[in-house]
C-alpha positions as a Python dict, from the first residue, in 0.01 Angstrom:
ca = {
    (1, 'X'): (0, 0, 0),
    (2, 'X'): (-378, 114, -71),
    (3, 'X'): (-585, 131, 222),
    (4, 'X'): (-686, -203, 336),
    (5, 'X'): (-1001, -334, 540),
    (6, 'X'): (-869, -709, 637),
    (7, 'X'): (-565, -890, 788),
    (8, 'X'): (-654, -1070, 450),
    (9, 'X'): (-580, -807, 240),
    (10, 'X'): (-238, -731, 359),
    (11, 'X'): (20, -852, 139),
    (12, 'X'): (259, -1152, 222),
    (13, 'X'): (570, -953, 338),
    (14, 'X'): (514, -589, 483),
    (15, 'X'): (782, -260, 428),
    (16, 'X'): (831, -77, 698),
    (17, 'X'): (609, 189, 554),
    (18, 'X'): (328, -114, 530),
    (19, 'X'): (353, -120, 896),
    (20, 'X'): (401, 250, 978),
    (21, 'X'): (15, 279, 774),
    (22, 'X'): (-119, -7, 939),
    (23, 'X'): (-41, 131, 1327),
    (24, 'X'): (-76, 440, 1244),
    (25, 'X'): (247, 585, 1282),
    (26, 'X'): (531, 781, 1130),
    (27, 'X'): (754, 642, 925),
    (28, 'X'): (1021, 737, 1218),
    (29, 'X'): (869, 550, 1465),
    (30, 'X'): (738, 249, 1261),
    (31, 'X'): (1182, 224, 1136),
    (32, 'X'): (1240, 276, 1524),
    (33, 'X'): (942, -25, 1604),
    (34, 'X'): (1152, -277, 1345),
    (35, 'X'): (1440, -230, 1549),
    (36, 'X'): (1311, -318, 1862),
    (37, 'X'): (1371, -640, 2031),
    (38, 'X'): (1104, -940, 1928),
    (39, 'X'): (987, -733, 1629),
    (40, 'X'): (970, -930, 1353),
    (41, 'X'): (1194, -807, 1112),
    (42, 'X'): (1467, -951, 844),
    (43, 'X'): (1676, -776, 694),
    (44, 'X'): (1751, -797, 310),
    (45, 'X'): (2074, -577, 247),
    (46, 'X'): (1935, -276, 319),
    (47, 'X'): (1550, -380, 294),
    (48, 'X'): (1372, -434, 615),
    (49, 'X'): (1116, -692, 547),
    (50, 'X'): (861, -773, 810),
    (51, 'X'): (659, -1100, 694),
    (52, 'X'): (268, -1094, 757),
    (53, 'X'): (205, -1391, 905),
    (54, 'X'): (503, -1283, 1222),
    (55, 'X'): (357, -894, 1214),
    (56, 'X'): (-4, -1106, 1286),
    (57, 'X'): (130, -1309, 1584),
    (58, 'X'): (331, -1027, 1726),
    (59, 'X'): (48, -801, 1703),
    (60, 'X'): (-185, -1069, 1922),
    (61, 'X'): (152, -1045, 2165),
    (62, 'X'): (366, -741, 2124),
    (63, 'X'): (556, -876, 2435),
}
C-alpha cells in the first residue's frame, strides 16, 4: 500500500499489513490487533481481510 493522505484513498478491503501502516505499528502487533475481540476481521483460508468501511467504524469506536 503507497502512503496514503485520506480515509478515501484506502482501498476497499485492508491486509493486515494495510492496517499495521495505517496505525503505525508492527506487523506483530497489527496480526495480534486482528485477533482481538470486535476487530473487524474475516478470514479467507489463511487471508485475514479487514474491510474498510468496518476498520472506519471501529476506528471512531475501538470499544
Amino acid at each position: 500500500m503507497e502512503k496514503t493522505c485520506t480515509i478515501d484513498a484506502l482501498p476497499l478491503s485492508l491486509t493486515v499489513e494495510d492496517i499495521a501502516k495505517v496505525l503505525g505499528l508492527s506487523k506483530k502487533n497489527a496480526y495480534e490487533l486482528c485477533h482481538s475481540k470486535g476487530f473487524p476481521c474475516v478470514r479467507a483460508g489463511r487471508r485475514m481481510i479487514i474491510p474498510k468501511l468496518a476498520f472506519i467504524k471501529w476506528m471512531e469506536s475501538p470499544n
